[in-house]
C-alpha positions in Angstrom: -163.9 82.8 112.1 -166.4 85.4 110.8 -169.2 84.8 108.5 -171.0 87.0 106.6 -173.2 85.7 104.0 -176.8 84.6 105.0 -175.8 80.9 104.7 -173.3 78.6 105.7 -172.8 75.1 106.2 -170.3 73.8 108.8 -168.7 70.3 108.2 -166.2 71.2 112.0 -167.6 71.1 115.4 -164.2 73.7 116.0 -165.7 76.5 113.7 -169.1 76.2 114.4 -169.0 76.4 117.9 -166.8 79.1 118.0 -168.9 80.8 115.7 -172.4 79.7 118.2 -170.4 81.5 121.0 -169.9 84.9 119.1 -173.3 84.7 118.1 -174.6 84.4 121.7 -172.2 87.4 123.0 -174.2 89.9 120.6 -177.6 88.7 121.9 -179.6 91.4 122.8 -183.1 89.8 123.4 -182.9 86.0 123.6 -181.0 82.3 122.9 -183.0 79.3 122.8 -181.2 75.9 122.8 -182.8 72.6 122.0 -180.7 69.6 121.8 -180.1 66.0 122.8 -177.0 66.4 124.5 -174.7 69.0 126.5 -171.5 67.7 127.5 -169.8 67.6 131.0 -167.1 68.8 129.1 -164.9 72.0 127.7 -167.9 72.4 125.2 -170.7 72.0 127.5 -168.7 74.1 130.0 -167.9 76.7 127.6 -171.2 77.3 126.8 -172.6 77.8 130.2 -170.6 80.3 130.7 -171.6 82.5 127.8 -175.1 81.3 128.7 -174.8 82.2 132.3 -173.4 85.9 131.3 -176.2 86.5 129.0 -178.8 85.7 131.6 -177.2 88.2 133.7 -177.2 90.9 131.3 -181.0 90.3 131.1 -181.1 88.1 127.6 -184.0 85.6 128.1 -182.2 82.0 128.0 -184.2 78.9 127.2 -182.5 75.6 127.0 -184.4 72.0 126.5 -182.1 69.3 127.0 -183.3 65.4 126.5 -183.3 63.7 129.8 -181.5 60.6 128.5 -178.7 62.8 126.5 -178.0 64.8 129.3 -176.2 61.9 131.6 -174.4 63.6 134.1 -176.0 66.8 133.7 -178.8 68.3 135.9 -180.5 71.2 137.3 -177.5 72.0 139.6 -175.2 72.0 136.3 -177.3 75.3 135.4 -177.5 77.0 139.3 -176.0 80.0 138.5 -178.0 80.0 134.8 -180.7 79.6 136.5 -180.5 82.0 139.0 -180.4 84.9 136.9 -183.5 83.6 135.7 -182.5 81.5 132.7 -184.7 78.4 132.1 -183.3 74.9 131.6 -185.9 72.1 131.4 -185.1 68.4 130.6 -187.2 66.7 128.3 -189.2 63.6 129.6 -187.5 62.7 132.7 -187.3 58.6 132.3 -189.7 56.5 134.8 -188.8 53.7 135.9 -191.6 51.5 135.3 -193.6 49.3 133.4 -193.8 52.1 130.8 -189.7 52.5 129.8 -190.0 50.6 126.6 -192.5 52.7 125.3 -192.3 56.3 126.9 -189.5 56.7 127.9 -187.5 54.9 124.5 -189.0 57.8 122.6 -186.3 60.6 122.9 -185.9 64.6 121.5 -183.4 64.2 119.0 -183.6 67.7 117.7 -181.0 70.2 117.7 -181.7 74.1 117.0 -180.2 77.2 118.3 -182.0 80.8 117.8 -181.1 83.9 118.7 -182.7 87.2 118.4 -185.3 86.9 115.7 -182.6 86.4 113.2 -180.2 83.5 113.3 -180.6 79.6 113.7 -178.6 76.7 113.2 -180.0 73.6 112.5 -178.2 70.6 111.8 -176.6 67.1 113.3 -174.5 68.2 116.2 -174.8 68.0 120.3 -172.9 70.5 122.1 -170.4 68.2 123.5 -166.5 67.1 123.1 -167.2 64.4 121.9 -167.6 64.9 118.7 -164.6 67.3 118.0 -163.1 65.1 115.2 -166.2 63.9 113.3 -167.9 65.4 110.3 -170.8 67.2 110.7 -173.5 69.0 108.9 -174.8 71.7 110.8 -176.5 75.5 108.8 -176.3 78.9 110.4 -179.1 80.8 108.9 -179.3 84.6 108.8 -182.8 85.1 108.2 -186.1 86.2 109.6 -186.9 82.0 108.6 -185.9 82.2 113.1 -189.1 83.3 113.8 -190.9 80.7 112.6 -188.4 78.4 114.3 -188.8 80.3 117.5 -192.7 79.2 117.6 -191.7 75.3 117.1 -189.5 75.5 119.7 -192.1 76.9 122.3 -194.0 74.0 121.5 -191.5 71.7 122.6 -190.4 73.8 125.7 -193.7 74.2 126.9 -194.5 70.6 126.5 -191.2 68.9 127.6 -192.5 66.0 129.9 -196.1 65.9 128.8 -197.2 62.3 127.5 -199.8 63.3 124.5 -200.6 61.3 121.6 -199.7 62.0 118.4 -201.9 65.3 117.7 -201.8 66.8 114.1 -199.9 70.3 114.9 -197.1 68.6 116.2 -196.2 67.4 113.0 -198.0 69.6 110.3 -196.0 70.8 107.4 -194.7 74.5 108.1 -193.5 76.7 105.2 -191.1 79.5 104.9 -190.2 81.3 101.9 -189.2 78.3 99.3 -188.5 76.2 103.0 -190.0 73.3 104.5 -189.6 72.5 108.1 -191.0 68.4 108.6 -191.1 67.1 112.4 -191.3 63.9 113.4 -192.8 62.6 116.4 -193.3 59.0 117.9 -195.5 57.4 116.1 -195.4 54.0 113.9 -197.6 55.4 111.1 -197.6 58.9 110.8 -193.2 59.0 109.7 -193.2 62.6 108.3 -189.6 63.2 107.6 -189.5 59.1 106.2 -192.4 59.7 103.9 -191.3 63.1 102.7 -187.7 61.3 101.9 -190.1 58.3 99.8 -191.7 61.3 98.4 -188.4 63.3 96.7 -186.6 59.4 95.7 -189.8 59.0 93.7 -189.1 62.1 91.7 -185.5 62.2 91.0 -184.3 62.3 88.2 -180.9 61.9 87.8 -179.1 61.6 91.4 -179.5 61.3 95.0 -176.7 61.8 97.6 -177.4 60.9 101.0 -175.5 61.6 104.4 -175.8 59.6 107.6 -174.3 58.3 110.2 -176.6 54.8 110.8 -178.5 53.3 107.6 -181.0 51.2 108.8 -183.8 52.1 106.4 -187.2 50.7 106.5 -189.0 48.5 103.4 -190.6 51.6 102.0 -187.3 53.9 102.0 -185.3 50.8 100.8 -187.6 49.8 97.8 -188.2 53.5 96.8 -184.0 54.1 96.9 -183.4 50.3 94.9 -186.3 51.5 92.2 -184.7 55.1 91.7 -181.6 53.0 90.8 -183.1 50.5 88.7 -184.9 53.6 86.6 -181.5 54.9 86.0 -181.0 57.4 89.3 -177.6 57.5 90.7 -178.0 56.6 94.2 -175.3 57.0 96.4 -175.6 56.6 100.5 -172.2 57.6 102.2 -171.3 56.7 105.7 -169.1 56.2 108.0 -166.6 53.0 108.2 -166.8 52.6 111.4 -169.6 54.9 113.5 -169.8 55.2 117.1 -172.7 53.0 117.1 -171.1 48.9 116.7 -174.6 47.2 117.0 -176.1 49.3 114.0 -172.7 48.5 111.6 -172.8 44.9 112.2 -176.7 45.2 111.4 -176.6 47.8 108.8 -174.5 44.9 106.4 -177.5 42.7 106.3 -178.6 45.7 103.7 -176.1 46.1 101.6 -176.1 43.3 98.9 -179.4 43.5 98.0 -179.1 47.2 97.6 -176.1 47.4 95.9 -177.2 44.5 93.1 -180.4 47.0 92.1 -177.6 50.0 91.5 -177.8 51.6 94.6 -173.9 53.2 95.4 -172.4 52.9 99.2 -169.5 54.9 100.5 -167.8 54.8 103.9 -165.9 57.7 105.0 -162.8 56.7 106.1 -161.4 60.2 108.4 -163.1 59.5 111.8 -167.1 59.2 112.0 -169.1 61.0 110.1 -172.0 62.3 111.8 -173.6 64.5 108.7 -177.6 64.1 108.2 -178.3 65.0 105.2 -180.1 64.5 101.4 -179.6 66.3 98.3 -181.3 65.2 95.2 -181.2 66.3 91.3 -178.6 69.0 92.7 -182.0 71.2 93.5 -183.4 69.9 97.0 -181.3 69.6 99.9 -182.6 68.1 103.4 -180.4 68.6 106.8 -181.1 68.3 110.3 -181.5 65.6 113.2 -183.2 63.0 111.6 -181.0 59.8 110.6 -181.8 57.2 107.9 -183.3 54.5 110.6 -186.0 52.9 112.1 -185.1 54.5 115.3 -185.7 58.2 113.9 -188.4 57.7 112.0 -190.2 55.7 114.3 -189.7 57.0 118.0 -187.9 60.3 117.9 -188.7 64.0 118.2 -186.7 65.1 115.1 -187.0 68.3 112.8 -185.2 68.7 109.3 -185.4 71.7 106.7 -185.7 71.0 103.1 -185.5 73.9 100.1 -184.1 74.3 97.1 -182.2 77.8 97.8 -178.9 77.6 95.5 -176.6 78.6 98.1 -177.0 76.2 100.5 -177.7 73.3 97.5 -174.4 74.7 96.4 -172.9 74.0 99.5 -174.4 70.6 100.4 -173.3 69.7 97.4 -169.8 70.6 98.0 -170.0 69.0 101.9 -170.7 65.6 99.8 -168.3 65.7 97.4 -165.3 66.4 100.2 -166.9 63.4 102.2 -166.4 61.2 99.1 -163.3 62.2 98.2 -162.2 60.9 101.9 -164.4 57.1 101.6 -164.1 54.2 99.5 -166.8 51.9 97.7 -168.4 49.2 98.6 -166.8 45.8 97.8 -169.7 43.4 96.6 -167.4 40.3 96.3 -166.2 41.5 100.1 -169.0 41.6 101.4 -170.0 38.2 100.5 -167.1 36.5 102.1 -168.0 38.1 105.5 -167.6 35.5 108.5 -170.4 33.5 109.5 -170.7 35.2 112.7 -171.5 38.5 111.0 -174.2 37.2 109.2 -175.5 35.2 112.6 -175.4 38.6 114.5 -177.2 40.5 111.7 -180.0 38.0 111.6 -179.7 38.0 115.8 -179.7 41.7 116.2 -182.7 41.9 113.1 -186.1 42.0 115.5 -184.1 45.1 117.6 -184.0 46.8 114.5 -186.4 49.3 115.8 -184.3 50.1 119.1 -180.9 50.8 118.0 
């Protein structure tokens, strides 16, 4: 598959990998790749390969793995990588001490690839197998925007398993161009990417649309999305049926009625799991990247999204959302409230993890 225009927004893990691996066989000065997870798998193993050739042909290689979404995968994964001088570092290596609750819970969720000064992709996806038949939502960029990508992804490598506080540059606003690049870093109070989402509900006008795999929203984000409603906003939050993540979907229902009686719209895509991250609202802004909708993100994970209002991509956000609710089906209030007593016993059971899942 060949793409040409500037922007484009993959929705199949398929296409955009294939088109990830062309782009790293014409690198001529470097690929750098942060992400969550690599799989042991034909993905993960696929690109290695391409990763290990370009190292030997003298293309810098940095790749900044999370610790816990690696698994299986270490330094010896990367031996030939890194004997042609590539660099693979693993982001805070878990301890296993009185400090794993707090440290060691708070993961690098982000997921960028950049190459050469002038393409990124940002967006939901790992590089793993695993995900071949869910929906995704991840943007290949053509644009010099890779630069300034380039320099936030040096922070991270160069500070991969250093326990610092919460310091302001870690999660200052950055512009591009009509872009805005929000990170999110642990922290209980400073929630960029969760306030900036309060922030754009507030203003719209007329609709949001939001993508995510887990909706487990805090009181903030959940008043702020019932008042857009109740002012005459169409709110609509599509997700998955079923996601890979059971715990959150039992919890996620304790939500739902109170939501849905102010106006607010849920949809569950029904093809797979959907994995897509992402906001669009008054068919002008568009958010996408690693963040979810949850108290987990917002709260304890390393996580970047862009938001803009550049047409193209708004154009094509808005198309990704309208294919994913052509493929769910609408919440059913008087459903809902029949639901077995043991669902509502496990939502108020699983209600105090809230934060961990």
């Amino acid at each position: 598959m060949k793409i040409n225009e500037p922007y484009h927004l993959f929705d199949e893990p398929l296409q955009y990998y294939n088109e990830m691996i062309e782009d790293i066989e014409k690198a001529k000065k470097y690929v750098f790749i942060e992400t969550f997870r690599v799989g042991k798998d034909e993905i993960g193993e696929r690109f290695r390969r391409v990763l290990t050739k370009k190292a030997k042909e003298g293309v810098e290689i940095k790749v900044l793995i999370d610790y816990w979404g690696a698994g299986p995968i270490d330094h010896d994964y990367f031996k030939k990588l890194i004997a042609y001088k590539g660099e693979v570092r693993f982001f805070e290596m878990i301890k296993f001490n009185t400090d794993i609750f707090t440290r060691s819970h708070r993961r690098n969720h982000r997921k960028l690839l950049l190459i050469d000064d002038e393409i990124t992709y940002i967006g939901s996806s790992n590089l793993t197998g695993y995900n071949m038949n869910w929906r995704e939502s991840v943007l290949r960029m053509k644009s010099d925007i890779t630069v300034t990508f380039v320099k936030l992804f040096k922070q991270d490598f160069n500070n991969f398993n250093k326990y610092s506080f919460q310091t302001p540059y870690k999660t200052k606003l950055v512009k591009h161009g009509s872009f805005e690049i929000v990170r999110d870093v642990p922290s209980i109070t400073r929630k960029q990417i969760n306030n900036k989402f309060i922030g754009l509900t507030k203003e719209a006008k007329y609709r949001i649309t939001i993508e995510t795999p887990y909706f487990l929203p805090g009181y903030f984000l959940r008043r702020a999305l019932m008042d857009a409603a109740m002012r005459g906003v169409d709110v609509n939050v599509v997700l998955p049926k079923h996601s890979d993540v059971t715990l959150i979907d039992i919890l996620r229902n304790k939500y739902f009625g109170m939501m849905y009686k102010t106006g607010v719209n849920f949809l569950f895509y029904e093809l797979n799991n959907l994995h897509a991250k992402m906001m669009l609202v008054d068919k002008k802004i568009f958010a996408i990247g690693s963040s979810n909708f949850d108290y987990r993100s917002f709260r304890y994970m390393y996580e970047i999204m862009l938001f803009g209002t550049n047409k193209e991509i708004v154009t094509q956000v808005n198309n990704h959302m309208k294919r994913s609710i052509l493929d769910a089906t609408k919440f059913n209030y008087d459903h809902w409230k029949k639901r077995p007593l043991i669902n509502k016993f496990f939502e108020w059971i699983l209600l105090p993890l809230r934060h961990l899942l």
